[in-house]
C-alpha positions as CSV (number, residue, x, y, z in Angstrom):
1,X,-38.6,50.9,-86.0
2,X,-37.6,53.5,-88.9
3,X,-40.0,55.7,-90.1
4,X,-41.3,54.8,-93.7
5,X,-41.0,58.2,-96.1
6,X,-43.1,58.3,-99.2
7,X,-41.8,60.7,-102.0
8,X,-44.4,61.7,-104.5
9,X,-44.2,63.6,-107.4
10,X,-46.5,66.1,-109.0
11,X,-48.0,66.0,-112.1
12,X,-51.1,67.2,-114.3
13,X,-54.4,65.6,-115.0
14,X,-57.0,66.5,-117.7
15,X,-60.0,64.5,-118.1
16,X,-61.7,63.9,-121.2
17,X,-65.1,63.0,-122.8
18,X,-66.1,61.5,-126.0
19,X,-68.6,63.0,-128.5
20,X,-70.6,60.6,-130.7
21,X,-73.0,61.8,-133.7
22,X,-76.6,60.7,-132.9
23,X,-75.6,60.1,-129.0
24,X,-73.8,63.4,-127.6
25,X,-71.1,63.4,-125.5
26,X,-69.7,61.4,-122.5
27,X,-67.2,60.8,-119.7
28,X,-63.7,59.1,-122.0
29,X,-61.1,58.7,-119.1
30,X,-58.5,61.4,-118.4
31,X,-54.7,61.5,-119.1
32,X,-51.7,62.1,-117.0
33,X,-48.7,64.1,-117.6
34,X,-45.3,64.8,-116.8
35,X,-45.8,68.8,-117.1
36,X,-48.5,71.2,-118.8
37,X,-46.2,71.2,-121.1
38,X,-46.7,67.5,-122.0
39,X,-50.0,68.0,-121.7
40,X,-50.4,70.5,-123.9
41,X,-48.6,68.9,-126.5
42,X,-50.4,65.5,-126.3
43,X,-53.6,67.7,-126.9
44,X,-52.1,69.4,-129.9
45,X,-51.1,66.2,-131.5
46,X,-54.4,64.4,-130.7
47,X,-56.2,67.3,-133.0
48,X,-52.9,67.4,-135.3
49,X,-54.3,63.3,-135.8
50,X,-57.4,64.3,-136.5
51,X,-58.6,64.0,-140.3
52,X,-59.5,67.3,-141.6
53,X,-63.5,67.0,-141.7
54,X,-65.0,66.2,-138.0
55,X,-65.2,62.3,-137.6
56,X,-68.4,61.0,-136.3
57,X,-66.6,60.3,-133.0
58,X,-63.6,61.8,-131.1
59,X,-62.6,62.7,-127.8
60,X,-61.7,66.4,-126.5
61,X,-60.5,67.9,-123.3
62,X,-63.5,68.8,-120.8
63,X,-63.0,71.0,-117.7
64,X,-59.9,72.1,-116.3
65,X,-57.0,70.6,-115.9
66,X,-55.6,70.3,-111.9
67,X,-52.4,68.8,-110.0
68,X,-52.5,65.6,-108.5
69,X,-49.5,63.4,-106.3
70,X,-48.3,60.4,-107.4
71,X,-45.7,57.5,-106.7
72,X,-42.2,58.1,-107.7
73,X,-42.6,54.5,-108.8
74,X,-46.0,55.6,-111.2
75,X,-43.9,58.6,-112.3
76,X,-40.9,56.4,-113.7
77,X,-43.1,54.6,-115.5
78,X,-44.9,58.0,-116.9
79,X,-41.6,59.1,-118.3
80,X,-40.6,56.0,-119.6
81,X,-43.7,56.4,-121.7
82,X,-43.1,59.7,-122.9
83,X,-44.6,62.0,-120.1
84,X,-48.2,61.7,-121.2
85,X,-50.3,58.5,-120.8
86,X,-54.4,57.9,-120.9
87,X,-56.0,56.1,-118.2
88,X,-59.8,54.8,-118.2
89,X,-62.1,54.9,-115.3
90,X,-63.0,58.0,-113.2
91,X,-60.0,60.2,-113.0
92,X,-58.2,61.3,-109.4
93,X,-58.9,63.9,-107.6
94,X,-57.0,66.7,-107.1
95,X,-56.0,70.5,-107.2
96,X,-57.4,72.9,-110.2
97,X,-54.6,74.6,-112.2
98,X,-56.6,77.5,-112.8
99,X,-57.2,78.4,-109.2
Protein backbone atom coordinates (compact mmCIF):
# COMPACT_ATOMS: atom_id res chain seq x y z
CA UNK A 1 0.00 0.00 0.00
CA UNK A 2 1.64 3.57 -0.93
CA UNK A 3 2.02 5.95 1.58
CA UNK A 4 -0.53 8.97 1.19
CA UNK A 5 1.67 12.57 1.34
CA UNK A 6 -0.23 15.62 2.12
CA UNK A 7 1.44 18.98 0.89
CA UNK A 8 0.33 21.98 2.71
CA UNK A 9 1.00 25.41 2.19
CA UNK A 10 1.54 28.33 4.61
CA UNK A 11 -0.22 31.20 4.91
CA UNK A 12 -1.44 34.21 7.22
CA UNK A 13 -4.43 34.66 9.41
CA UNK A 14 -5.72 37.89 11.05
CA UNK A 15 -8.87 37.81 12.94
CA UNK A 16 -11.18 40.57 13.18
CA UNK A 17 -13.98 42.17 15.34
CA UNK A 18 -16.70 44.44 14.64
CA UNK A 19 -17.40 47.80 16.54
CA UNK A 20 -21.02 48.93 16.75
CA UNK A 21 -22.07 52.55 18.22
CA UNK A 22 -24.37 51.95 21.28
CA UNK A 23 -23.12 48.04 21.48
CA UNK A 24 -19.14 47.92 21.52
CA UNK A 25 -17.16 45.64 19.80
CA UNK A 26 -17.23 41.96 18.90
CA UNK A 27 -15.68 38.78 17.45
CA UNK A 28 -16.27 39.47 13.04
CA UNK A 29 -14.48 36.31 11.53
CA UNK A 30 -10.88 36.43 10.37
CA UNK A 31 -9.31 36.54 6.91
CA UNK A 32 -6.74 34.40 5.15
CA UNK A 33 -3.93 35.41 2.95
CA UNK A 34 -1.59 34.44 0.48
CA UNK A 35 1.40 36.46 2.21
CA UNK A 36 1.68 39.48 4.84
CA UNK A 37 1.88 41.19 2.06
CA UNK A 38 -1.67 40.45 0.95
CA UNK A 39 -2.70 40.90 4.13
CA UNK A 40 -1.48 43.98 4.58
CA UNK A 41 -2.89 45.30 1.56
CA UNK A 42 -6.48 43.90 2.09
CA UNK A 43 -6.23 45.91 5.45
CA UNK A 44 -5.18 49.15 3.74
CA UNK A 45 -7.89 48.95 1.21
CA UNK A 46 -10.63 48.03 3.77
CA UNK A 47 -9.75 51.57 5.63
CA UNK A 48 -8.93 53.09 1.95
CA UNK A 49 -13.15 52.03 1.56
CA UNK A 50 -13.93 53.62 4.46
CA UNK A 51 -15.95 56.97 4.20
CA UNK A 52 -14.09 59.75 5.64
CA UNK A 53 -16.15 60.31 8.96
CA UNK A 54 -16.25 56.99 11.25
CA UNK A 55 -19.45 54.91 10.26
CA UNK A 56 -21.58 53.68 13.06
CA UNK A 57 -20.19 50.26 12.29
CA UNK A 58 -17.01 48.68 10.82
CA UNK A 59 -14.75 46.04 11.32
CA UNK A 60 -10.80 46.35 12.30
CA UNK A 61 -7.95 44.00 12.77
CA UNK A 62 -7.74 42.64 16.58
CA UNK A 63 -4.70 40.80 17.83
CA UNK A 64 -1.89 39.57 16.02
CA UNK A 65 -1.76 38.04 13.05
CA UNK A 66 -0.04 34.18 13.01
CA UNK A 67 0.77 31.27 10.32
CA UNK A 68 -1.39 28.57 9.90
CA UNK A 69 -1.19 25.24 7.24
CA UNK A 70 -3.54 24.66 4.72
CA UNK A 71 -4.52 22.28 1.69
CA UNK A 72 -2.81 22.94 -1.52
CA UNK A 73 -6.31 22.34 -2.74
CA UNK A 74 -7.66 25.56 -0.20
CA UNK A 75 -4.63 27.52 -1.32
CA UNK A 76 -5.56 27.23 -5.20
CA UNK A 77 -8.63 28.48 -4.49
CA UNK A 78 -7.13 31.45 -2.28
CA UNK A 79 -5.15 32.61 -5.16
CA UNK A 80 -7.70 32.31 -7.57
CA UNK A 81 -9.47 34.82 -5.36
CA UNK A 82 -6.87 37.14 -5.22
CA UNK A 83 -4.72 35.97 -2.20
CA UNK A 84 -6.94 37.35 0.49
CA UNK A 85 -10.42 35.96 1.40
CA UNK A 86 -12.79 36.48 4.73
CA UNK A 87 -14.11 33.52 6.50
CA UNK A 88 -16.88 33.61 9.36
CA UNK A 89 -16.89 31.44 12.37
CA UNK A 90 -14.01 31.08 14.90
CA UNK A 91 -10.80 31.40 13.15
CA UNK A 92 -7.86 28.45 13.13
CA UNK A 93 -5.40 28.07 15.21
CA UNK A 94 -2.09 28.56 14.59
CA UNK A 95 1.55 30.16 15.04
CA UNK A 96 1.94 34.09 16.08
CA UNK A 97 3.89 36.19 13.57
CA UNK A 98 5.19 38.25 16.09
CA UNK A 99 6.91 35.57 18.19
Amino acid sequence: MEKEEFEMKTVVVQKWEESELGWGSRPDGYTIHQSEQHRIDFIKSYWDSMPPSPPNEYSRPYGSSYLIDISVEDYKELVEKGGSIWENGTPPKGVRTDG
